[in-house]
N, C-alpha and C positions, 0 to 999 in steps of 0.2 A: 561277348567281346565287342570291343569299342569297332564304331567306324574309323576308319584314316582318314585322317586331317590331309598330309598330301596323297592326293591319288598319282599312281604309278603309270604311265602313260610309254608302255613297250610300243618300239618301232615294228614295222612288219617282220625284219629276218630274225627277230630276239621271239615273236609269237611262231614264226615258223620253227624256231629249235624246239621250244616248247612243245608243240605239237606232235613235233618229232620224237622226242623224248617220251612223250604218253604212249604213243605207240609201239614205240620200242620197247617198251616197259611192259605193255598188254602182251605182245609175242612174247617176250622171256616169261613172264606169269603162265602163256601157253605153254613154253618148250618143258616148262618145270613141274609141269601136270596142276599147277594152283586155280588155275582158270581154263573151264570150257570153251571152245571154238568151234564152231562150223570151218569148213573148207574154204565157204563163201567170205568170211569175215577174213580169214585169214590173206586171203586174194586182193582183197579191199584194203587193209592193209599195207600189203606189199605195192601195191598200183600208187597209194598213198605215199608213201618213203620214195619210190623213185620219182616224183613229181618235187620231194623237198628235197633229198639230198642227192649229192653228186653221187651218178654211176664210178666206179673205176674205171670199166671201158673208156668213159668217153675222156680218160686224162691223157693227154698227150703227152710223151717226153720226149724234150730234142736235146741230143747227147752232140757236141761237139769235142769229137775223138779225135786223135791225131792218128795215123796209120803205125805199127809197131814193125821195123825194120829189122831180121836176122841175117846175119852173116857168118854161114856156115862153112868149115874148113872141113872139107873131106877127104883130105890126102893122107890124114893118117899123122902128120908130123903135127907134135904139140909143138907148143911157144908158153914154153916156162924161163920165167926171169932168170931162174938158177943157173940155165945151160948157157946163157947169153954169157 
């Protein structure tokens, strides 16, 4: 196969998906019985993924809710249009 005429010049976070993706890719080959792992690799890993990609914990959500107000009649007497 020929050399490339342009060479492709990935920023850091496009080699950090990359990176991500290979090893994502290794764990699934593990979970799928296709590839052997140590314990230790597996750990290695894992330690690896949380350094590239976002925890869930650590996402914040700020929910600006407005408070929901009921107004309960408990005397017993409805208010239907019909009777009016």
């Amino acid at each position: 196969m020929a050399a490339r005429i342009k060479k492709i010049k990935h920023d850091e976070n496009t080699r950090l998906k990359i990176q991500a993706a290979q090893l994502i890719n290794r764990l699934t080959s593990h979970a799928n019985g296709e590839v052997e792992m140590s314990p230790t690799q597996v750990r290695a890993i894992e330690i690896l993924l949380r350094k590239i990609l976002p925890d869930l914990s650590d996402v914040k959500m700020e929910v600006d809710a407005q408070p929901i107000t009921f107004q309960l009649d408990l005397t017993g007497k409805r208010k239907d249009k019909e009777s009016e």
